[in-house]
PyMOL CGO cylinders between C-alpha atoms (Angstrom):
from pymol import cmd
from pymol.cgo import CYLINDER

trace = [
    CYLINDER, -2.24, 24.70, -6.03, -0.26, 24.85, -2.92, 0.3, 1, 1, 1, 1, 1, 1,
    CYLINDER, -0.26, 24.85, -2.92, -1.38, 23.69, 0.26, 0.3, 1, 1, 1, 1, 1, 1,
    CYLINDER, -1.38, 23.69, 0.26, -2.35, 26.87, 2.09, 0.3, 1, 1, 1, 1, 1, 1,
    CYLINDER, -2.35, 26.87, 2.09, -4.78, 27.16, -0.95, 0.3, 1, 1, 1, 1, 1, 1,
    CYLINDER, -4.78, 27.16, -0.95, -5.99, 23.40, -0.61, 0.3, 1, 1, 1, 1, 1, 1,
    CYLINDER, -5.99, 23.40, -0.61, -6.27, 23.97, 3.08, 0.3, 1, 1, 1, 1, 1, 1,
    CYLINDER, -6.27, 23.97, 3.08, -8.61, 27.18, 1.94, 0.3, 1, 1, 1, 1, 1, 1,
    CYLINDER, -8.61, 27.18, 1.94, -10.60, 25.14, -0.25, 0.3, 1, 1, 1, 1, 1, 1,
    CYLINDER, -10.60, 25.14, -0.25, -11.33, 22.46, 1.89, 0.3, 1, 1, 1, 1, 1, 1,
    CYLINDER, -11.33, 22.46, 1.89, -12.31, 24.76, 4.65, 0.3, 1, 1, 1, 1, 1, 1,
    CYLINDER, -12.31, 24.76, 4.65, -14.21, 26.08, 2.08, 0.3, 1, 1, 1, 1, 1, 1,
    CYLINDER, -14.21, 26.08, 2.08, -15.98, 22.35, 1.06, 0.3, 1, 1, 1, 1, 1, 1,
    CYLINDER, -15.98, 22.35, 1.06, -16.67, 22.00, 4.67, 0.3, 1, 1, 1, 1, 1, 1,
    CYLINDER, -16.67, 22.00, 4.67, -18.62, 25.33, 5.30, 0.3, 1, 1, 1, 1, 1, 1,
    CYLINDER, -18.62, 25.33, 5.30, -20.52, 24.46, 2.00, 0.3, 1, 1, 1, 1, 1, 1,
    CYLINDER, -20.52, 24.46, 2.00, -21.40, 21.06, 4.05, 0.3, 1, 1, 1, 1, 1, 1,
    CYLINDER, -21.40, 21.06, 4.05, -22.76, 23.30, 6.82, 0.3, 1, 1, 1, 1, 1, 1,
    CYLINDER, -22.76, 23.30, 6.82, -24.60, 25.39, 4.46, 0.3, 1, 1, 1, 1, 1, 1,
    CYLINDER, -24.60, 25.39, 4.46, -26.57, 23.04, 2.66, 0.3, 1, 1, 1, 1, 1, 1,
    CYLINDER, -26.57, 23.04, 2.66, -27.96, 21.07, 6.35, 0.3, 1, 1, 1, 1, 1, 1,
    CYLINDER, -27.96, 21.07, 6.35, -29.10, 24.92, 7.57, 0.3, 1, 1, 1, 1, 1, 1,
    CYLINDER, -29.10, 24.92, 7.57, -30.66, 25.69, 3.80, 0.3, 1, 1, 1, 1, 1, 1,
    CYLINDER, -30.66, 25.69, 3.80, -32.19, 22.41, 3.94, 0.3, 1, 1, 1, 1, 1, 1,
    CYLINDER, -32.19, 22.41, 3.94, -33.53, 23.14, 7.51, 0.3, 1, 1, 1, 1, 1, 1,
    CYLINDER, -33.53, 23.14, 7.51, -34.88, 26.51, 6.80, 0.3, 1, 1, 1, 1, 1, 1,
    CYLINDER, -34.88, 26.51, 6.80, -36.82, 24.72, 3.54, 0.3, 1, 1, 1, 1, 1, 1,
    CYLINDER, -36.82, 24.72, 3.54, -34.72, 26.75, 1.31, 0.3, 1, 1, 1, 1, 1, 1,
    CYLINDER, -34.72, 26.75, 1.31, -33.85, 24.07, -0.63, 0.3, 1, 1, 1, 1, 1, 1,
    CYLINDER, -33.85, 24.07, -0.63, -35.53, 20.22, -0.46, 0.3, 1, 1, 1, 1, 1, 1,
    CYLINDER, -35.53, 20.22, -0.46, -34.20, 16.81, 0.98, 0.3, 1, 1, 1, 1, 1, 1,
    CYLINDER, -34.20, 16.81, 0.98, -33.35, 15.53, -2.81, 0.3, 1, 1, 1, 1, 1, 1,
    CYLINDER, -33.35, 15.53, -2.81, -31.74, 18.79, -3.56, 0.3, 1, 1, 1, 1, 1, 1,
    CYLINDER, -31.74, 18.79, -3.56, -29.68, 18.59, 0.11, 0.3, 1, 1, 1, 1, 1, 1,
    CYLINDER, -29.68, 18.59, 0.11, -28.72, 15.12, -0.39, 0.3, 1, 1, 1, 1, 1, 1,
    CYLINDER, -28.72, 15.12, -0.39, -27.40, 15.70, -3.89, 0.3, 1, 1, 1, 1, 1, 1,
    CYLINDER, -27.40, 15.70, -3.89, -25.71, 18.83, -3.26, 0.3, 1, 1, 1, 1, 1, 1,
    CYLINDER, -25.71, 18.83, -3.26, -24.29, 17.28, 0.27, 0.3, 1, 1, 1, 1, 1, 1,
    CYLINDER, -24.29, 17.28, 0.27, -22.69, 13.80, -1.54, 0.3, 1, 1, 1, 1, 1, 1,
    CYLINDER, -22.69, 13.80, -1.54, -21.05, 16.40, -4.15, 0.3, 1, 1, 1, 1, 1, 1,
    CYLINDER, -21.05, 16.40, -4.15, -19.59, 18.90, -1.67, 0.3, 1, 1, 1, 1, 1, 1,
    CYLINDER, -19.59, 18.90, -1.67, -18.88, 15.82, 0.80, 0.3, 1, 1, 1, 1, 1, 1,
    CYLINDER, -18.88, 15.82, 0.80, -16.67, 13.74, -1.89, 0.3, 1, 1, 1, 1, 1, 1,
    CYLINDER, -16.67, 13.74, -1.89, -15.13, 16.82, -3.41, 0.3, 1, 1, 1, 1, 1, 1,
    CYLINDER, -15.13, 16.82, -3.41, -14.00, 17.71, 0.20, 0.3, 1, 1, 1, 1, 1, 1,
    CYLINDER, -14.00, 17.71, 0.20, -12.96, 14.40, 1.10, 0.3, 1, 1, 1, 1, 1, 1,
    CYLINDER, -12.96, 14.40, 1.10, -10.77, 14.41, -2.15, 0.3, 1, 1, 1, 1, 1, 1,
    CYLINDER, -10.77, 14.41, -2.15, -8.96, 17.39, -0.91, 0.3, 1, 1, 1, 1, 1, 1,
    CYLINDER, -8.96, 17.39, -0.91, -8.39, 16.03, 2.66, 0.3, 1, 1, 1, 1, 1, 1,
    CYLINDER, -8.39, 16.03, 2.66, -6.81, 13.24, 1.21, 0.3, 1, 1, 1, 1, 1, 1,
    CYLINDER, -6.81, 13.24, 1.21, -4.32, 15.30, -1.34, 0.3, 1, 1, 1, 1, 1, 1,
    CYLINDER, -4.32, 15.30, -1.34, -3.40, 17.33, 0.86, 0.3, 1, 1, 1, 1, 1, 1,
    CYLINDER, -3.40, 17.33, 0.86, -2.45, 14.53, 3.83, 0.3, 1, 1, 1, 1, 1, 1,
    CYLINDER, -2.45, 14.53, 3.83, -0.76, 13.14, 0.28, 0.3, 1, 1, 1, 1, 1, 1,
    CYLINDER, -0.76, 13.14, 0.28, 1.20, 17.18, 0.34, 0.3, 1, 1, 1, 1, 1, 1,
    CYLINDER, 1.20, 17.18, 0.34, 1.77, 17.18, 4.32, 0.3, 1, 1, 1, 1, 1, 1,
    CYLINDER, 1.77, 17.18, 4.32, 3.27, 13.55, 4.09, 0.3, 1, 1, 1, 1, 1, 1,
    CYLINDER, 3.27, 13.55, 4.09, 5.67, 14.76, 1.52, 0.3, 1, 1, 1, 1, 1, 1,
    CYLINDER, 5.67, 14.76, 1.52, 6.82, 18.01, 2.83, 0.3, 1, 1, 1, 1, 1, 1,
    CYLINDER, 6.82, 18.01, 2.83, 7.16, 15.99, 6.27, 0.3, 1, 1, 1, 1, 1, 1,
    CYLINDER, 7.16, 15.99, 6.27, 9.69, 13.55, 5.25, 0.3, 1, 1, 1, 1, 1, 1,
    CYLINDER, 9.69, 13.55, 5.25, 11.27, 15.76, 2.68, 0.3, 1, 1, 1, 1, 1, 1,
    CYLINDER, 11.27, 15.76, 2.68, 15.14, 16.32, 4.09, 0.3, 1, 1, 1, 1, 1, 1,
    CYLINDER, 15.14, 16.32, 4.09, 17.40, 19.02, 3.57, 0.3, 1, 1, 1, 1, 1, 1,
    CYLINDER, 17.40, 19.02, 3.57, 18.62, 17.61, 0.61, 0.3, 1, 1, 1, 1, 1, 1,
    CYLINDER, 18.62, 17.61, 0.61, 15.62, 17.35, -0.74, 0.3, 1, 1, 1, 1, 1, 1,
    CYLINDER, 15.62, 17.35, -0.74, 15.52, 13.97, -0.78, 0.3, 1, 1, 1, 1, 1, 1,
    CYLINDER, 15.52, 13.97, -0.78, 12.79, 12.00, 0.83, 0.3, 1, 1, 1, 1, 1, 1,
    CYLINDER, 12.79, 12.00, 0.83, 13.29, 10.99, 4.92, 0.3, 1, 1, 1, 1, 1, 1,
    CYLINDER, 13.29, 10.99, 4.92, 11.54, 9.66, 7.07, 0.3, 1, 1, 1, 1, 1, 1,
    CYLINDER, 11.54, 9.66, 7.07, 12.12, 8.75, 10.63, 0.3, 1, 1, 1, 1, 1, 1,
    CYLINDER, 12.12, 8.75, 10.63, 11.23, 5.41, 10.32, 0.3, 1, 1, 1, 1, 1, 1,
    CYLINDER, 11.23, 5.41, 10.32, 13.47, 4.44, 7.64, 0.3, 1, 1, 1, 1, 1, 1,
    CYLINDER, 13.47, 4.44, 7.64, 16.45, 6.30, 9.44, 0.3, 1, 1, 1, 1, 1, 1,
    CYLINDER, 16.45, 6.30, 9.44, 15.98, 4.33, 12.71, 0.3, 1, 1, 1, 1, 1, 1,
    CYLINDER, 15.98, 4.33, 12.71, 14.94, 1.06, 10.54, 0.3, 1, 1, 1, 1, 1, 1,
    CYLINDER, 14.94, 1.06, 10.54, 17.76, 1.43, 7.71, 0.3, 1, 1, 1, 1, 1, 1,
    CYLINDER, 17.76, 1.43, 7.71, 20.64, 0.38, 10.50, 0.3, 1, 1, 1, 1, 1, 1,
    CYLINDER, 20.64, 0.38, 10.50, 18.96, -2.41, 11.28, 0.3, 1, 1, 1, 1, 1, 1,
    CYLINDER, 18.96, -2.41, 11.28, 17.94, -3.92, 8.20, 0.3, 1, 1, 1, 1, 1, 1,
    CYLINDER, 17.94, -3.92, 8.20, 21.17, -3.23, 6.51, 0.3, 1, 1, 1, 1, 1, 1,
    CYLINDER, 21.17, -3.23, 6.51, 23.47, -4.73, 9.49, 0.3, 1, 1, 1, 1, 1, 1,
    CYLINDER, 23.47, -4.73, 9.49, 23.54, -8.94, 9.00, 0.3, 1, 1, 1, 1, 1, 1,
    CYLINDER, 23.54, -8.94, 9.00, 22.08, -8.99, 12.67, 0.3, 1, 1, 1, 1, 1, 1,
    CYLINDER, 22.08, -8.99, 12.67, 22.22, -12.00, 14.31, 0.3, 1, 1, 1, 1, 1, 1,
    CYLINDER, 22.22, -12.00, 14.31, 19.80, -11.37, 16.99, 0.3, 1, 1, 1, 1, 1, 1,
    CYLINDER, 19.80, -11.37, 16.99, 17.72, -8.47, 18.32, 0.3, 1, 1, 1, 1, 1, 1,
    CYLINDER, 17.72, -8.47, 18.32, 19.31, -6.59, 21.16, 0.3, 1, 1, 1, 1, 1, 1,
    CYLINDER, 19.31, -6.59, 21.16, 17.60, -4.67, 24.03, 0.3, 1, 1, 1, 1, 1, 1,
    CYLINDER, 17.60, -4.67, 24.03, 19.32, -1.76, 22.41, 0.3, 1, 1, 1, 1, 1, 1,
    CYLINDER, 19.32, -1.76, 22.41, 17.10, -2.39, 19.13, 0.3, 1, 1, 1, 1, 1, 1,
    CYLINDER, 17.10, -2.39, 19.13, 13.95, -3.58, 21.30, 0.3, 1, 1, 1, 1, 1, 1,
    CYLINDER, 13.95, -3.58, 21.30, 13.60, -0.20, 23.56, 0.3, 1, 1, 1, 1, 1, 1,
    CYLINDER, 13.60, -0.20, 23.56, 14.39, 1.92, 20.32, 0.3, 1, 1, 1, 1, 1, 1,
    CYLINDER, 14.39, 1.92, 20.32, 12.20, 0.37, 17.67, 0.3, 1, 1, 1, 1, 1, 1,
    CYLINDER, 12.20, 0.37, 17.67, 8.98, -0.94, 20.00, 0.3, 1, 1, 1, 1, 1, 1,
    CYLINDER, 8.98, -0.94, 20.00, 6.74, 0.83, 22.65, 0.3, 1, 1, 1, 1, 1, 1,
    CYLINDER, 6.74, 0.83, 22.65, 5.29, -1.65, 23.84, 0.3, 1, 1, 1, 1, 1, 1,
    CYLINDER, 5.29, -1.65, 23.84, 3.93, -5.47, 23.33, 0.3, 1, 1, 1, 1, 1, 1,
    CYLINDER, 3.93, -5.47, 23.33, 0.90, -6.28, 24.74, 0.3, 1, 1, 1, 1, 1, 1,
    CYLINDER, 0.90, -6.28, 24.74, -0.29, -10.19, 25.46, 0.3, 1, 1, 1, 1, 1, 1,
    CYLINDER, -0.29, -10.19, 25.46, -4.16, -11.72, 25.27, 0.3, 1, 1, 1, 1, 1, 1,
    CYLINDER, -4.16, -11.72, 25.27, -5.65, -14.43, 26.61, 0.3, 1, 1, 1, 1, 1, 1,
    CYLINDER, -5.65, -14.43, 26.61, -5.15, -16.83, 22.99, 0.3, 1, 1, 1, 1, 1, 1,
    CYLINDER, -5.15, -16.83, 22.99, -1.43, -15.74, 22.71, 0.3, 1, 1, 1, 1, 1, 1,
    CYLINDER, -1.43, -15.74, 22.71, -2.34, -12.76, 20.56, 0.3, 1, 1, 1, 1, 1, 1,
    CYLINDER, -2.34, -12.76, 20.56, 0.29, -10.32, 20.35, 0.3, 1, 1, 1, 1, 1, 1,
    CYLINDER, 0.29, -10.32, 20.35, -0.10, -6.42, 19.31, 0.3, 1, 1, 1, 1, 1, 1,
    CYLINDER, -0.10, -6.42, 19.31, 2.75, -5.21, 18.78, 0.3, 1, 1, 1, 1, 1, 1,
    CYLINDER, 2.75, -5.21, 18.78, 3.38, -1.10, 19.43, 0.3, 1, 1, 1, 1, 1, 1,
    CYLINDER, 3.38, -1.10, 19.43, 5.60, 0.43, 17.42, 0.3, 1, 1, 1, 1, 1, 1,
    CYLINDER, 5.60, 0.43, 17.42, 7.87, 3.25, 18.03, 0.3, 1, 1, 1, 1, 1, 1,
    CYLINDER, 7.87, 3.25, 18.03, 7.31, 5.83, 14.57, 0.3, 1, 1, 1, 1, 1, 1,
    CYLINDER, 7.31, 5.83, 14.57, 4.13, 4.23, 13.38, 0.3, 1, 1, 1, 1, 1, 1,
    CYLINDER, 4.13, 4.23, 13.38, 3.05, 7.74, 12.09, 0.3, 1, 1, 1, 1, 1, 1,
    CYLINDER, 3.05, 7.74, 12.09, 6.36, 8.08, 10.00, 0.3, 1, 1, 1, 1, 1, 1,
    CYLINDER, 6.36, 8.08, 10.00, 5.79, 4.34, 9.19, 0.3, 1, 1, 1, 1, 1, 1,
    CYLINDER, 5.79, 4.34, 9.19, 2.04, 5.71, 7.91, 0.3, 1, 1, 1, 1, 1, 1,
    CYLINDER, 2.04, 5.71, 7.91, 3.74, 8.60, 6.23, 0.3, 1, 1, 1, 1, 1, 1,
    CYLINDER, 3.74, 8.60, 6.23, 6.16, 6.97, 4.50, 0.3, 1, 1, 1, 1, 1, 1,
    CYLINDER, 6.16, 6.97, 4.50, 3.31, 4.29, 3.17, 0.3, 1, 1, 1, 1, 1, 1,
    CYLINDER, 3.31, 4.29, 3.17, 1.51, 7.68, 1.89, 0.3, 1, 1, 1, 1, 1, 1,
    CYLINDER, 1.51, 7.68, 1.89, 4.46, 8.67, -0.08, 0.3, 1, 1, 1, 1, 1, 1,
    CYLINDER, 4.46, 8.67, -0.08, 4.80, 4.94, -1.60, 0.3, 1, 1, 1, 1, 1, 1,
    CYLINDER, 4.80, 4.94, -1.60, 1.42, 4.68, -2.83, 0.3, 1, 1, 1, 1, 1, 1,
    CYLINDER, 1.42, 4.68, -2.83, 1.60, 8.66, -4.41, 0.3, 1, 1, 1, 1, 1, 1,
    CYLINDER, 1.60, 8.66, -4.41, 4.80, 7.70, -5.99, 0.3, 1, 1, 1, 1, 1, 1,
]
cmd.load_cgo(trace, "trace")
């Protein structure tokens, strides 16, 4: 199954979703009957969401050499491979967005590429 398909069949899931609440409103069907028929369409559709952010991940970070890329290991690789001995502004303004400070000394840190970071997790866990 591609993903256009998958994209077609969760669309599909979805509507079924919608379906079921206006059957269930019009007394077509009743609550137990909704409520089954809802978790079943529900998980089934949620399975296919996830596959197919799995497929978009992949075809994302795929390269022109087929291989799998990913922004955040391109701009990362430099720097992890280089013996650095300390972290430049250079690699500061091109790896972070931002670093914010709370009262407690809690830092969040804000990544530059934390959707390719997310990606590239995706594509770890699927193998």
């Amino acid at each position: 199954m591609d993903t256009a398909a998958l994209r077609e069949v969760h669309s599909k899931l979805e509507r079924q979703v919608k379906d079921l609440y206006t059957s269930f409103g019009l007394g077509d069907i009743s609550k137990a009957e909704y409520l089954a028929a809802k978790a079943a369409a529900t998980q089934n559709r949620d399975a296919a969401a996830e596959q197919l952010a799995g497929w978009e991940a992949k075809l994302e970070n795929t390269g022109e050499d087929g291989e799998l890329q990913n922004q955040f290991v391109v701009r990362f690789r430099p720097y992890v491979e280089a013996d650095m001995k300390e972290i430049t502004q250079e690699i500061l303004s091109d790896l972070l967005s931002g670093i914010r400070v709370y009262p407690g000394g809690r830092l969040e840190i804000i990544w530059n590429y934390r959707d390719e970071y997310k990606k590239m997790m995706l594509d770890l866990e699927r193998g």
